[in-house]
N, CA, C and O atoms as a Maestro MAE file, in Angstrom:
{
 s_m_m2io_version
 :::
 2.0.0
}

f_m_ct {
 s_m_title
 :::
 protein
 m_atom[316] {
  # First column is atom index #
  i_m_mmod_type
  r_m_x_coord
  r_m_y_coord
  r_m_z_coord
  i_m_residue_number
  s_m_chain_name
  s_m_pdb_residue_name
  s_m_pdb_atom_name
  i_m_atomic_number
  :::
  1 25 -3.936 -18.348 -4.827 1 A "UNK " " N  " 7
  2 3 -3.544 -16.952 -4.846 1 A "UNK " " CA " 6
  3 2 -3.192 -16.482 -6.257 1 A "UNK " " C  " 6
  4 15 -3.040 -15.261 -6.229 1 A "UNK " " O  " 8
  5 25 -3.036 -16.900 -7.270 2 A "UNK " " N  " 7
  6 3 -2.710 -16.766 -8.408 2 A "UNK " " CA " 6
  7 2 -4.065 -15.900 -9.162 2 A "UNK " " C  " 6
  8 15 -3.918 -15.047 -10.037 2 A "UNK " " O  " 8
  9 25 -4.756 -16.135 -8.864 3 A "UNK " " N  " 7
  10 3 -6.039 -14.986 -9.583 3 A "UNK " " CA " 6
  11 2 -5.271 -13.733 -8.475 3 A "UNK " " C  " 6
  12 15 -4.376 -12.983 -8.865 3 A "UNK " " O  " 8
  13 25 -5.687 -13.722 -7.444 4 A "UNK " " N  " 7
  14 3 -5.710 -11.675 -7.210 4 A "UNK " " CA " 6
  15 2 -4.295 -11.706 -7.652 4 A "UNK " " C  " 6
  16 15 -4.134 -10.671 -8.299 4 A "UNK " " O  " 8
  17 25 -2.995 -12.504 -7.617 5 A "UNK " " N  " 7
  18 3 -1.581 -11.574 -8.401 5 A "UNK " " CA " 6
  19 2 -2.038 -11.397 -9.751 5 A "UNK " " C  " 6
  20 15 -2.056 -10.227 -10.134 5 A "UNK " " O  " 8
  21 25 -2.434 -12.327 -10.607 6 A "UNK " " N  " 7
  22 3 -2.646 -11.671 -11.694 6 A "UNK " " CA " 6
  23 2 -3.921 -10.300 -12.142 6 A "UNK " " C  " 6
  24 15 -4.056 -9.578 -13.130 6 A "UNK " " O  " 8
  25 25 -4.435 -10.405 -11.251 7 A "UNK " " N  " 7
  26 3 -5.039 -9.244 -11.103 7 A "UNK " " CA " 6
  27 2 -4.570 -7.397 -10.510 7 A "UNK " " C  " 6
  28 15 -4.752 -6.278 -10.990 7 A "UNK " " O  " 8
  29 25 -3.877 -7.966 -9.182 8 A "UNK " " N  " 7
  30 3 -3.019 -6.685 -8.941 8 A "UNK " " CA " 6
  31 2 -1.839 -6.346 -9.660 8 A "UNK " " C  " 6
  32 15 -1.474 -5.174 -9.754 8 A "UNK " " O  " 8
  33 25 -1.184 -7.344 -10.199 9 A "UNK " " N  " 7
  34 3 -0.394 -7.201 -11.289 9 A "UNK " " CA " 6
  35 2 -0.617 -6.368 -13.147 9 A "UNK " " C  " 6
  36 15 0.140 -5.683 -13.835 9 A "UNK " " O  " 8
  37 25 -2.147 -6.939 -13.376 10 A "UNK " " N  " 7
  38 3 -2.719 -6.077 -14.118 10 A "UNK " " CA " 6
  39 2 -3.164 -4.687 -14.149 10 A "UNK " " C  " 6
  40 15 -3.032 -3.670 -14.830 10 A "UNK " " O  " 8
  41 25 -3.730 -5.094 -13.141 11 A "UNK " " N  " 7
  42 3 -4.441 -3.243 -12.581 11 A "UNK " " CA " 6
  43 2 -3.196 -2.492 -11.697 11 A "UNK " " C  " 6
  44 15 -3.319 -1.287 -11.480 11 A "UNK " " O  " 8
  45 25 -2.507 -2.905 -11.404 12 A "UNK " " N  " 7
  46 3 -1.786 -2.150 -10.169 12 A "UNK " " CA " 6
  47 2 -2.362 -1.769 -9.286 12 A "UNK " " C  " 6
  48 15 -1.815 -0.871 -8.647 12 A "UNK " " O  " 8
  49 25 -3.992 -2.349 -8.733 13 A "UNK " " N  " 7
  50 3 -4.334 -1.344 -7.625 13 A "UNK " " CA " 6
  51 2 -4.648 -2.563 -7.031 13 A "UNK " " C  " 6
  52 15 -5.054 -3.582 -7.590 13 A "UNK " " O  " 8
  53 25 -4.305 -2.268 -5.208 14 A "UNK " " N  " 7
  54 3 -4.993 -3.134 -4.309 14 A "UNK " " CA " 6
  55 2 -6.085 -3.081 -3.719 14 A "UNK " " C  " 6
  56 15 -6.451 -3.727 -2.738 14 A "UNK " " O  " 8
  57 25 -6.814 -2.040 -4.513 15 A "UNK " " N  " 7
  58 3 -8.566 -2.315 -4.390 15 A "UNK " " CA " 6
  59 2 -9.560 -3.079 -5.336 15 A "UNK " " C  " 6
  60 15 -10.692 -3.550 -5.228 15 A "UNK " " O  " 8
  61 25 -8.779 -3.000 -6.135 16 A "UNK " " N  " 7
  62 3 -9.564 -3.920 -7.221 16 A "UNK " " CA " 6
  63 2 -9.386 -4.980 -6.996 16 A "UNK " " C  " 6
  64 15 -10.189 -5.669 -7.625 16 A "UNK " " O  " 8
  65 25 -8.330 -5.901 -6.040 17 A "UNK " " N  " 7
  66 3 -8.565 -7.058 -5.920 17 A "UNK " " CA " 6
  67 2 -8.861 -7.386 -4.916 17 A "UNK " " C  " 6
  68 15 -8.818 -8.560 -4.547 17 A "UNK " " O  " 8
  69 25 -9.156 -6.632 -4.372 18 A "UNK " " N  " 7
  70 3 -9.848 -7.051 -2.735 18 A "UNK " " CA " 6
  71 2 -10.861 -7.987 -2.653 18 A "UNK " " C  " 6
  72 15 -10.739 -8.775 -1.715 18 A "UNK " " O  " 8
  73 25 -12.083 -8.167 -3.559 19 A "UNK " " N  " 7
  74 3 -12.950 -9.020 -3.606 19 A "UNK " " CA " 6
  75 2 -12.108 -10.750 -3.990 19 A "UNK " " C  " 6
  76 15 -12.367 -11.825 -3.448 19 A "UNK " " O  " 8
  77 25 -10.985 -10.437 -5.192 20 A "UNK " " N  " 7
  78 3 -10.393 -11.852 -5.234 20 A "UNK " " CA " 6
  79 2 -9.687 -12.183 -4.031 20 A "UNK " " C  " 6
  80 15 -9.761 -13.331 -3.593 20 A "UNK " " O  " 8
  81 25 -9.055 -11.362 -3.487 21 A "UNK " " N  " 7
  82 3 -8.375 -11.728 -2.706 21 A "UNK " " CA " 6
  83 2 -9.377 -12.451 -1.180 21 A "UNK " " C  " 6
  84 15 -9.022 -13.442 -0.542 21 A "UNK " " O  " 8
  85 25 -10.077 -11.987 -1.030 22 A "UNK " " N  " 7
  86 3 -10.981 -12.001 0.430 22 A "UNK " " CA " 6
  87 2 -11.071 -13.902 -0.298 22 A "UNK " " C  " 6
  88 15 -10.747 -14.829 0.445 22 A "UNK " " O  " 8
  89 25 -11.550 -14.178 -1.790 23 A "UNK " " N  " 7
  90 3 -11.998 -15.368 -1.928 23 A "UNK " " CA " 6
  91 2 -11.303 -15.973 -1.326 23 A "UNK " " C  " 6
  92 15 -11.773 -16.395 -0.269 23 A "UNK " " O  " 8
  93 25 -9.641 -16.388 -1.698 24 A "UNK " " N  " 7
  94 3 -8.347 -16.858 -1.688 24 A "UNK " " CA " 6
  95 2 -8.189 -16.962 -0.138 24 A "UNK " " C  " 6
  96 15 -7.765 -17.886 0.556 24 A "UNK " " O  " 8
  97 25 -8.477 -16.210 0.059 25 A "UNK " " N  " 7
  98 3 -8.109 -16.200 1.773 25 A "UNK " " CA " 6
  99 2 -8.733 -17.091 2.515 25 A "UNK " " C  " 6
  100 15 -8.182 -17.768 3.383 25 A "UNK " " O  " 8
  101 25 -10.369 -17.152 2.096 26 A "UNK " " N  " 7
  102 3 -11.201 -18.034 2.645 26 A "UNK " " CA " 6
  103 2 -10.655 -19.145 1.700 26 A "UNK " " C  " 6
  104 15 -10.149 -20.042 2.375 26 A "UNK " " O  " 8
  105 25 -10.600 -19.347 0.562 27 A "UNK " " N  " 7
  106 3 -10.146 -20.821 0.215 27 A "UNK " " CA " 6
  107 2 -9.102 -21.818 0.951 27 A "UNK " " C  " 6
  108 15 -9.106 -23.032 1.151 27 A "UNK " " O  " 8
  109 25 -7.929 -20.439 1.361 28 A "UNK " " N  " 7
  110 3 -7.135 -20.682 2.153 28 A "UNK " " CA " 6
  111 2 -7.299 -21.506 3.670 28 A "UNK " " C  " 6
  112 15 -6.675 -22.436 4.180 28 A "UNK " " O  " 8
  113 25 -8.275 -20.805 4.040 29 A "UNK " " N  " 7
  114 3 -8.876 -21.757 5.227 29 A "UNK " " CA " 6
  115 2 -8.832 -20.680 6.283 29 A "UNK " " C  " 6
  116 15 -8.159 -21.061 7.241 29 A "UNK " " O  " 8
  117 25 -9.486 -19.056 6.483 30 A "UNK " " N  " 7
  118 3 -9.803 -18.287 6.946 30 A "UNK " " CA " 6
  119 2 -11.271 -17.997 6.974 30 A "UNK " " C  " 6
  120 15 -11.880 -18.048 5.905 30 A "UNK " " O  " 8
  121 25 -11.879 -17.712 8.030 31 A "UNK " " N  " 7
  122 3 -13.470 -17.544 8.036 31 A "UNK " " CA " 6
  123 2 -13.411 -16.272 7.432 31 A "UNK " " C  " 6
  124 15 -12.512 -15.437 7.341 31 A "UNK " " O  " 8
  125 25 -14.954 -16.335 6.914 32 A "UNK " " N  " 7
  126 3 -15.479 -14.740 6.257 32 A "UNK " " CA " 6
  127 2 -15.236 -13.870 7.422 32 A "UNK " " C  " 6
  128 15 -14.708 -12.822 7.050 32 A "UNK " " O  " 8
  129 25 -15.420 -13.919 8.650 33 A "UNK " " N  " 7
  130 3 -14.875 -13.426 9.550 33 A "UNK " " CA " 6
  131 2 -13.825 -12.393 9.649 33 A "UNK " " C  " 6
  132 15 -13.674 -11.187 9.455 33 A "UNK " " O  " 8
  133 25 -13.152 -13.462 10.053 34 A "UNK " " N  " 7
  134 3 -11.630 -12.661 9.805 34 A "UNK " " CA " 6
  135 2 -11.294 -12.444 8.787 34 A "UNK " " C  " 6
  136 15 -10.279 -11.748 8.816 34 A "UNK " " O  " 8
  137 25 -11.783 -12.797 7.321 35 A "UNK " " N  " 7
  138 3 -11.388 -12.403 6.015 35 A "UNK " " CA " 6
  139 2 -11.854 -10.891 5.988 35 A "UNK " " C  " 6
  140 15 -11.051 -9.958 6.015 35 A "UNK " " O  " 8
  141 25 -12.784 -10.787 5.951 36 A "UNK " " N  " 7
  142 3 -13.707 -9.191 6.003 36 A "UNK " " CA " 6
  143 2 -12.772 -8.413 7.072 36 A "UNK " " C  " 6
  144 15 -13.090 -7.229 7.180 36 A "UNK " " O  " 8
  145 25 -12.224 -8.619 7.483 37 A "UNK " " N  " 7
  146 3 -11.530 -7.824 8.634 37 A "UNK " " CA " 6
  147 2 -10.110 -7.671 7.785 37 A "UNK " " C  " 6
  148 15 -9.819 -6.806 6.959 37 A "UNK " " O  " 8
  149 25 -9.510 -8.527 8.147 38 A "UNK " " N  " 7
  150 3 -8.142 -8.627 7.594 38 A "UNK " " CA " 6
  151 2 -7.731 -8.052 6.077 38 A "UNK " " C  " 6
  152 15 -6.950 -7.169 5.722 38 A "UNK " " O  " 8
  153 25 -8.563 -8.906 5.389 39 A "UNK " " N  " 7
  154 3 -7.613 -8.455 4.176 39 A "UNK " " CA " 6
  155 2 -8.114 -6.718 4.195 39 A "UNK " " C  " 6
  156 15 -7.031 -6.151 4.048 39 A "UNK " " O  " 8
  157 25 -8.941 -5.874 4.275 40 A "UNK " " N  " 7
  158 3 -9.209 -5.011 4.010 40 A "UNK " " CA " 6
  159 2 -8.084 -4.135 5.167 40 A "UNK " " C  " 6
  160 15 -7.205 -3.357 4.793 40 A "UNK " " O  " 8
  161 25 -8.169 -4.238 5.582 41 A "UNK " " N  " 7
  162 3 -6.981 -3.256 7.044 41 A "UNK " " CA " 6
  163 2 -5.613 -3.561 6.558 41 A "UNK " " C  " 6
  164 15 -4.710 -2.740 6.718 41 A "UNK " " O  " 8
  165 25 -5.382 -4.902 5.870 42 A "UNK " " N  " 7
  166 3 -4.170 -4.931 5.634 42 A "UNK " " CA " 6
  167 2 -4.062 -3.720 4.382 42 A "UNK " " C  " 6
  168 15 -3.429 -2.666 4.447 42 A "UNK " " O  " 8
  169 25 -4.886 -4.230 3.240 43 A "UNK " " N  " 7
  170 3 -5.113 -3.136 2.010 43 A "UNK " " CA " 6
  171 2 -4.574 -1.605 2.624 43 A "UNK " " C  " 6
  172 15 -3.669 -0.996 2.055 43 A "UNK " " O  " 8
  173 25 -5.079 -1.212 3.538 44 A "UNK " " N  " 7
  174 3 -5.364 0.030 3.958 44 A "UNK " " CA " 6
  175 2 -3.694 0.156 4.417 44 A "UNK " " C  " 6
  176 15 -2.738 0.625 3.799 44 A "UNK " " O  " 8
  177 25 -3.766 -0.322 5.447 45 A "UNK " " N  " 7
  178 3 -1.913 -0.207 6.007 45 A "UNK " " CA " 6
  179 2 -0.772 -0.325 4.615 45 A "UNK " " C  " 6
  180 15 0.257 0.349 4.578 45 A "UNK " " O  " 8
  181 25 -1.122 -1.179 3.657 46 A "UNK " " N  " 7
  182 3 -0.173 -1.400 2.616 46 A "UNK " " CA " 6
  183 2 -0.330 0.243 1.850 46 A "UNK " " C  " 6
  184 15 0.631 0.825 1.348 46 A "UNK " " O  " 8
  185 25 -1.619 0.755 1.894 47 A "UNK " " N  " 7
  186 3 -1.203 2.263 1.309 47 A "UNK " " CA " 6
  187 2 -0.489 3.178 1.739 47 A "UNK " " C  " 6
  188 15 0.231 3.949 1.104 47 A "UNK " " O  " 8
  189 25 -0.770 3.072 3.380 48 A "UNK " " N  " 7
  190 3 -0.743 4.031 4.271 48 A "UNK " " CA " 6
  191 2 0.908 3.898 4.390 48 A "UNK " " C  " 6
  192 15 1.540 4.928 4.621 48 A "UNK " " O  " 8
  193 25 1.642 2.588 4.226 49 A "UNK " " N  " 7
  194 3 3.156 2.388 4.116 49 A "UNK " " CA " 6
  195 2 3.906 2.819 3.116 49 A "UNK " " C  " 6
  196 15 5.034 3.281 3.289 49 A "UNK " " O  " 8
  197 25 3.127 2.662 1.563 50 A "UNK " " N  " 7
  198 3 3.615 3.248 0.366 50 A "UNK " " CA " 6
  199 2 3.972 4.954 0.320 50 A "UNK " " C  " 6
  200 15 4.969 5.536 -0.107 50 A "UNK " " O  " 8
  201 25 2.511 5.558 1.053 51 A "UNK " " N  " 7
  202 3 2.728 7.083 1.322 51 A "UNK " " CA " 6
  203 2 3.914 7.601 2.098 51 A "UNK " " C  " 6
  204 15 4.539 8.589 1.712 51 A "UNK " " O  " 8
  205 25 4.326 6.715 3.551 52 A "UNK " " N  " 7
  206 3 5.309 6.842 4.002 52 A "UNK " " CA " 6
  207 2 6.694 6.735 3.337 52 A "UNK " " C  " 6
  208 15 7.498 7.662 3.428 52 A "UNK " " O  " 8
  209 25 7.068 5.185 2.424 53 A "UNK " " N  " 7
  210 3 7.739 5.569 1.740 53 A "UNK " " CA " 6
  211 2 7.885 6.673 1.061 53 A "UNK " " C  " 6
  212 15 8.857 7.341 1.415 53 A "UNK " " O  " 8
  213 25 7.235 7.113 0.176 54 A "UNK " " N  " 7
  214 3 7.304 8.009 -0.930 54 A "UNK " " CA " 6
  215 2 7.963 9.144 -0.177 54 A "UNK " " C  " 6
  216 15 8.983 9.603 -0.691 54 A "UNK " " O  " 8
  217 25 7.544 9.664 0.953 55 A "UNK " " N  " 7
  218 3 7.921 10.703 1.705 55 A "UNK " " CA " 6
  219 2 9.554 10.330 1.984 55 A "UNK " " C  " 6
  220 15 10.343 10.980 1.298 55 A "UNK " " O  " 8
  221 25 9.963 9.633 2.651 56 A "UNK " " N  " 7
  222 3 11.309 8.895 3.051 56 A "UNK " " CA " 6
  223 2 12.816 9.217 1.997 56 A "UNK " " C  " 6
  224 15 13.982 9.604 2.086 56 A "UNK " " O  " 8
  225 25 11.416 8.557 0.631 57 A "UNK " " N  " 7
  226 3 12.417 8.374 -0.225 57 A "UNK " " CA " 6
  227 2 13.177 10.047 -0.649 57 A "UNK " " C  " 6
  228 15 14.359 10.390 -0.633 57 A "UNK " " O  " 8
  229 25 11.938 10.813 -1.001 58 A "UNK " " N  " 7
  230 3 11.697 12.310 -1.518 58 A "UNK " " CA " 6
  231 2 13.089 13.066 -0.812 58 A "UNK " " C  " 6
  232 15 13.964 13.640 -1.460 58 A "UNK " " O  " 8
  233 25 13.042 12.854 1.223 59 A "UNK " " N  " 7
  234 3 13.934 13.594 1.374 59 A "UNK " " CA " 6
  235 2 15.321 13.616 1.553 59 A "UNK " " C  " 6
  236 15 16.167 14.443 1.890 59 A "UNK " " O  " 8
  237 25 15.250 11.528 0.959 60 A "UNK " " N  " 7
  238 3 16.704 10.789 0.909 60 A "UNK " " CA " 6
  239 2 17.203 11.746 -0.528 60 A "UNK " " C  " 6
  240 15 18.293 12.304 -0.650 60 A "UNK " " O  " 8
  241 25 16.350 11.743 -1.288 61 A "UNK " " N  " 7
  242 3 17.087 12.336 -2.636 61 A "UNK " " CA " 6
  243 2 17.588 13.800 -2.443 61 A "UNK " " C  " 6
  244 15 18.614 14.356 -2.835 61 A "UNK " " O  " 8
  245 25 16.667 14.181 -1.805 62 A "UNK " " N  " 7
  246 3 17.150 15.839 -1.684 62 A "UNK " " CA " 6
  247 2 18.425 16.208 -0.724 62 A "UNK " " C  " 6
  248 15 19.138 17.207 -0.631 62 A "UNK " " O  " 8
  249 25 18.377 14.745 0.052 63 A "UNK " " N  " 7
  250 3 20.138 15.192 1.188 63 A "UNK " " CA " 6
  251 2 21.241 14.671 0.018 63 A "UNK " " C  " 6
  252 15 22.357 15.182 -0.077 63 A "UNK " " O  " 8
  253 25 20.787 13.621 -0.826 64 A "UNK " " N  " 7
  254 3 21.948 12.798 -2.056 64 A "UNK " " CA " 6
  255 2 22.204 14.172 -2.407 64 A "UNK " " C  " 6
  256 15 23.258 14.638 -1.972 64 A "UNK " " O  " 8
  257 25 21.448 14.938 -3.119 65 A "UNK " " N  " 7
  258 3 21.761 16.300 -3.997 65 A "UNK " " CA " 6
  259 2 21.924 17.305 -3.345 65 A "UNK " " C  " 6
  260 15 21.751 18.375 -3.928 65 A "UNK " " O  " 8
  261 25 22.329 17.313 -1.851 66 A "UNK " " N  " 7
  262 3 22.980 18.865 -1.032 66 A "UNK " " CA " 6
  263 2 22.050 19.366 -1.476 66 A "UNK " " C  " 6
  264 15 22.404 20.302 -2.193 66 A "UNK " " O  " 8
  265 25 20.422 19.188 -1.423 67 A "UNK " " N  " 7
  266 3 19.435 20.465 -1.384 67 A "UNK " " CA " 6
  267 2 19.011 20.055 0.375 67 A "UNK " " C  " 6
  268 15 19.039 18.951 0.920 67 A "UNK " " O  " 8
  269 25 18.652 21.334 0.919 68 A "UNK " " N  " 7
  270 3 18.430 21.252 2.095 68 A "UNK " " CA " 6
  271 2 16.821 22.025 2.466 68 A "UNK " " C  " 6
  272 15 16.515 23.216 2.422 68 A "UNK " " O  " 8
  273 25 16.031 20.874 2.817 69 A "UNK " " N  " 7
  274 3 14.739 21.414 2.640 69 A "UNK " " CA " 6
  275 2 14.291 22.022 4.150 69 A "UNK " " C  " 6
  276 15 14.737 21.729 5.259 69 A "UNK " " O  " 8
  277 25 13.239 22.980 3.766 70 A "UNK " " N  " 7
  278 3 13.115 23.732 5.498 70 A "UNK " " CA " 6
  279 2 11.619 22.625 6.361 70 A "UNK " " C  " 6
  280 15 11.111 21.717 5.703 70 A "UNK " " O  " 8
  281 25 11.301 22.825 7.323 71 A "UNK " " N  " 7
  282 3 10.244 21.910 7.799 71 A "UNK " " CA " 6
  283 2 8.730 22.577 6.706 71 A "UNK " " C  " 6
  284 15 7.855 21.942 6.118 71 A "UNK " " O  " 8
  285 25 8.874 23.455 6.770 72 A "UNK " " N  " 7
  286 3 7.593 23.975 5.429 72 A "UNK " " CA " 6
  287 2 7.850 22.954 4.264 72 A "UNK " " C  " 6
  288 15 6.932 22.265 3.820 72 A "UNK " " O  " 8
  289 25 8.828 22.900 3.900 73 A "UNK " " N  " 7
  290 3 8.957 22.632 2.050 73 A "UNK " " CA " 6
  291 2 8.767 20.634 2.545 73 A "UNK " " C  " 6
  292 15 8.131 19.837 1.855 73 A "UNK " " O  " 8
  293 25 9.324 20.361 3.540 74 A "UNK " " N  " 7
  294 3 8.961 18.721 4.006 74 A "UNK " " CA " 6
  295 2 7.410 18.739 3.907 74 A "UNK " " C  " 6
  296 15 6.887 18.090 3.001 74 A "UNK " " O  " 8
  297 25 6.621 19.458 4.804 75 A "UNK " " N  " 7
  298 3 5.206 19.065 4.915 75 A "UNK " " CA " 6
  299 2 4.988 19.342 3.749 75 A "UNK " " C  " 6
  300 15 5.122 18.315 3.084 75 A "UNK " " O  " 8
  301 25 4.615 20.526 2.888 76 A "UNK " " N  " 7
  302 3 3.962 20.701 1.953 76 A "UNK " " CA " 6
  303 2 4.564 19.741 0.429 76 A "UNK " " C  " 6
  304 15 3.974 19.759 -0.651 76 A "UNK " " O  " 8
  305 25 5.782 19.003 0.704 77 A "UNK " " N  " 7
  306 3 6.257 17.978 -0.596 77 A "UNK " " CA " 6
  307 2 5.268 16.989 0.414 77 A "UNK " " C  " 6
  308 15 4.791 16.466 -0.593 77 A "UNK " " O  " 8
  309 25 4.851 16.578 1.062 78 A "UNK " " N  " 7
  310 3 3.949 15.101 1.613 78 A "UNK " " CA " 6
  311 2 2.818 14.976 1.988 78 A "UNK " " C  " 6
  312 15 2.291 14.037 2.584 78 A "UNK " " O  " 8
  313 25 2.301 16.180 1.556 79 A "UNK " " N  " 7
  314 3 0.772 16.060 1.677 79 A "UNK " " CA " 6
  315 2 0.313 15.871 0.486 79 A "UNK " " C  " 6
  316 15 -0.897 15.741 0.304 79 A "UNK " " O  " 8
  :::
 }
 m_bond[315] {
  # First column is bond index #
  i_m_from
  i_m_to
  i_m_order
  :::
  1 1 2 1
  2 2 3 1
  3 3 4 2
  4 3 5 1
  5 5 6 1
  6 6 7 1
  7 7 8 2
  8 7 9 1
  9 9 10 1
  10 10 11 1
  11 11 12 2
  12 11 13 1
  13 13 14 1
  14 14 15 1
  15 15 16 2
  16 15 17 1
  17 17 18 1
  18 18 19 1
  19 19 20 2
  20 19 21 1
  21 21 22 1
  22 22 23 1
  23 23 24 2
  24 23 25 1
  25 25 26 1
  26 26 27 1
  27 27 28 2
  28 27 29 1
  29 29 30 1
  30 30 31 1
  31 31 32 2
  32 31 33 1
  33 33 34 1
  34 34 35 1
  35 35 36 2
  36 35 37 1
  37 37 38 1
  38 38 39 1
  39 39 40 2
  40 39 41 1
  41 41 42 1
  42 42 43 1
  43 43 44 2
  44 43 45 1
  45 45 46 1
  46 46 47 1
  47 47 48 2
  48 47 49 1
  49 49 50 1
  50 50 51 1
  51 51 52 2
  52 51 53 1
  53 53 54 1
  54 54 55 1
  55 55 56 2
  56 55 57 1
  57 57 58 1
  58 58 59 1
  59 59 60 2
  60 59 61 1
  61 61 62 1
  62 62 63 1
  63 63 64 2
  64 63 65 1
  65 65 66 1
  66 66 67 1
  67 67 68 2
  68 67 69 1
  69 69 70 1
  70 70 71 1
  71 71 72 2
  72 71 73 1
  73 73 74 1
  74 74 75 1
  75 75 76 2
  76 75 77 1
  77 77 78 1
  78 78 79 1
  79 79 80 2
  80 79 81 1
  81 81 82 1
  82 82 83 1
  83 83 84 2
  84 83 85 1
  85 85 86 1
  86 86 87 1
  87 87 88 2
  88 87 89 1
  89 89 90 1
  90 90 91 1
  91 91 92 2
  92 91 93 1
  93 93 94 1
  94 94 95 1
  95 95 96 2
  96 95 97 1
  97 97 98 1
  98 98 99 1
  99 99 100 2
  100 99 101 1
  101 101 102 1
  102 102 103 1
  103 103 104 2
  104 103 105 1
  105 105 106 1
  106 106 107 1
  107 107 108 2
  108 107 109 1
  109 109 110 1
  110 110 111 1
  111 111 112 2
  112 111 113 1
  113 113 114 1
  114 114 115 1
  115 115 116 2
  116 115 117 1
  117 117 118 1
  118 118 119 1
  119 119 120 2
  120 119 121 1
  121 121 122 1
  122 122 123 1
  123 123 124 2
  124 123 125 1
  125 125 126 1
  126 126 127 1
  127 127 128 2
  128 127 129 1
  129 129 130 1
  130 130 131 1
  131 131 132 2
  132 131 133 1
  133 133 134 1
  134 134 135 1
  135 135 136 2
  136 135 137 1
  137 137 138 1
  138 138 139 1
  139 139 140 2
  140 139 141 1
  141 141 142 1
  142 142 143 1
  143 143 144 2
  144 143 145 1
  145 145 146 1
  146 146 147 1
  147 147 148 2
  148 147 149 1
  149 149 150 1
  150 150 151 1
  151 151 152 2
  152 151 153 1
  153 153 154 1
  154 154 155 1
  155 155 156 2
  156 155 157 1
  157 157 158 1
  158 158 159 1
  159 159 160 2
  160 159 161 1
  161 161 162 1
  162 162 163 1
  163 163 164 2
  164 163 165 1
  165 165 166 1
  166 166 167 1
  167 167 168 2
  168 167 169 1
  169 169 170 1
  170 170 171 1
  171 171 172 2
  172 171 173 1
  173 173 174 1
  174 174 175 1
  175 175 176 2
  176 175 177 1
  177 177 178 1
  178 178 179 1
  179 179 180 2
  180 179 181 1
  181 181 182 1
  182 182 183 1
  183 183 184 2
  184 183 185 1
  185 185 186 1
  186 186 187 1
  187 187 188 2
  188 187 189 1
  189 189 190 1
  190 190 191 1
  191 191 192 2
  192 191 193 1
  193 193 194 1
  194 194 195 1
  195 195 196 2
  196 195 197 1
  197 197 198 1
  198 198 199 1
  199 199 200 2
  200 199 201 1
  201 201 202 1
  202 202 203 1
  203 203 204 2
  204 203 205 1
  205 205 206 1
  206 206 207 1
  207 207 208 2
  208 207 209 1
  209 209 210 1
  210 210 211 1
  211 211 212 2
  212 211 213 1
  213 213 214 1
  214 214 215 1
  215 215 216 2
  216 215 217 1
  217 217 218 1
  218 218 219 1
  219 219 220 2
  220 219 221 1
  221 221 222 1
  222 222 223 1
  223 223 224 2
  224 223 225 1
  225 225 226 1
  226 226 227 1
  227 227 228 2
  228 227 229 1
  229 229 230 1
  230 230 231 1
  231 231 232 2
  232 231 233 1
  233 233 234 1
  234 234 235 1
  235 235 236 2
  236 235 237 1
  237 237 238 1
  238 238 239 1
  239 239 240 2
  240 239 241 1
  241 241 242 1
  242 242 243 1
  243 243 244 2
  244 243 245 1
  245 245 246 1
  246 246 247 1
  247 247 248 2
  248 247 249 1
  249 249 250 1
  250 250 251 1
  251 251 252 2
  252 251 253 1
  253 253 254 1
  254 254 255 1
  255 255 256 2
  256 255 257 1
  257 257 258 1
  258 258 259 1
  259 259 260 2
  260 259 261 1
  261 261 262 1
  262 262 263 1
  263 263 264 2
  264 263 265 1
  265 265 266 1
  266 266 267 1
  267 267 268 2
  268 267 269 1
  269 269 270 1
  270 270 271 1
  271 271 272 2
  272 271 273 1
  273 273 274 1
  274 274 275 1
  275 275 276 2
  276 275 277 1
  277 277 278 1
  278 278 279 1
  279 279 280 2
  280 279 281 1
  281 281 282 1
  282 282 283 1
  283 283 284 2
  284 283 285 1
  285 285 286 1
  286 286 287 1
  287 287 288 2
  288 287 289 1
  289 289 290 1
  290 290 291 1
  291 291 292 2
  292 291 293 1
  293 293 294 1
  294 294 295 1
  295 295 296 2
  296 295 297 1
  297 297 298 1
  298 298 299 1
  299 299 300 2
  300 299 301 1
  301 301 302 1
  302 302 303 1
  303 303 304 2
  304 303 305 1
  305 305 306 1
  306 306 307 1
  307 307 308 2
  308 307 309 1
  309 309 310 1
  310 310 311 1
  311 311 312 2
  312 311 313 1
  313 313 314 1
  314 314 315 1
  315 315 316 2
  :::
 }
}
């Protein structure tokens, strides 16, 4: 596993290492199979969790600072 961290660690993105990573996985002792499946859905959910954070965090800060946002100003800060 040490190639795709130093790779997502470089790039910061978890698409660029998707190809190292799929290797690692199968080195690991996962079929191309389930490698082609897995690591890529996981990729996908790990974004799809970051976006959620980001949102989470956005309206933790705005209750810290007594700003009080309306359901408009929520959707349109998270899209």
């Amino acid at each position: 596993m040490q190639e795709p961290l130093l790779i997502v660690f470089s790039t910061t993105s978890n698409m660029a290492v998707l190809p190292s990573n799929m290797r690692a996985s199968e080195k690991l002792g996962l079929t191309p199979e389930v490698s082609s499946f897995l690591v890529p859905l996981g990729n996908t959910i790990n974004m799809a969790g970051a976006a959620m954070y980001m949102a989470i965090v956005s309206n933790f800060v705005a209750q810290a600072y007594g700003i009080t946002l309306t359901m408009p100003q929520q959707i349109h800060m998270h899209i």
